[in-house]
N, C-alpha and C positions, 0 to 999 in steps of 0.2 A: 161509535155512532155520533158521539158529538162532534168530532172534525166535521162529519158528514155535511150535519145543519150548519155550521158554518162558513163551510167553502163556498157558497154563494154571494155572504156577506161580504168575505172577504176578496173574494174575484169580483163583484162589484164596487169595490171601495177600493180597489187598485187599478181596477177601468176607466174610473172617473177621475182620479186622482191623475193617470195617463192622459188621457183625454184632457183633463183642463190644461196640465203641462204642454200640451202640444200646441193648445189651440195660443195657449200664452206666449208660444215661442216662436212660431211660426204667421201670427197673425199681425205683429207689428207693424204701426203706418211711417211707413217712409219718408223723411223728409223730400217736400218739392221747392225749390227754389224758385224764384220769380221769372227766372231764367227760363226755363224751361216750361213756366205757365205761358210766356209770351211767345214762347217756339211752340205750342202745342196750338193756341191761339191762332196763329200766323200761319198752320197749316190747312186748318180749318175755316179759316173766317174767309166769306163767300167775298169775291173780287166787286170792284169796285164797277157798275155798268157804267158802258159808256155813251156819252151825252146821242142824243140823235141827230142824223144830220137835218137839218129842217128845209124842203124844197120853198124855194122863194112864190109870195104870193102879191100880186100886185092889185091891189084896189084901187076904183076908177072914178074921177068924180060924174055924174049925170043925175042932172032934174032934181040939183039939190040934196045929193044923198050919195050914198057908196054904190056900186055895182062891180060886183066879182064875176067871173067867166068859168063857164062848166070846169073847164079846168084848172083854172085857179082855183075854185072850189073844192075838187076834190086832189089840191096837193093840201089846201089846207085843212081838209079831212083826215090824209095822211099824217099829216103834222100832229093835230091834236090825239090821236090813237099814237103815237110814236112817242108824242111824250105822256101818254098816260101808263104804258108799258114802262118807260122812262121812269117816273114816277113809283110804281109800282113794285121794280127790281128794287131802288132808293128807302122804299118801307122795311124791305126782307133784311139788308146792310143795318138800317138802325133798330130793327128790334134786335137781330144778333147782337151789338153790342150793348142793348140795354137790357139784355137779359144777364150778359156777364159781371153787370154790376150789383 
């Protein structure tokens, strides 16, 4: 009867004892070289946008002041949305790298 009350003691303290061996042998952290941070880096990190092309806008001197043309106006509409898209991809570039520091 007394093995009885013990074989649980002992099938538990040979479970745990397994258990931590495994989790100790198996869990080890690998060294990562720099190498391969900067190849890991480089597969991930979002490309660089490219610049916009900007439609030319010509301002016109009269009655003492600037005067721009429907159309000239709205290239230079186009322009300012163009670069604030511009602008906006250029935020997403430098928080990713200033999160990696």
């Amino acid at each position: 009867m007394r093995n009885v009350k013990s074989l649980p003691r002992l099938l538990t303290a040979v479970l745990l004892i397994g258990l931590t061996a495994f989790l100790t042998n198996s869990c080890k952290s690998t060294q990562i070289t720099p190498a391969e941070v900067k190849a890991a880096l480089a597969a991930i990190a979002p490309p660089m946008p490219v610049p916009p092309e900007m439609e030319p806008v010509i301002f016109e001197d009269r009655d003492g002041g600037l005067w721009l043309s429907y159309n000239d106006y709205r290239a230079l509409e186009r322009n300012v949305i163009a670069l604030r898209e511009y602008a906006g991809r250029l935020e997403i570039v430098i928080k990713f790298y200033r999160e990696d520091q």
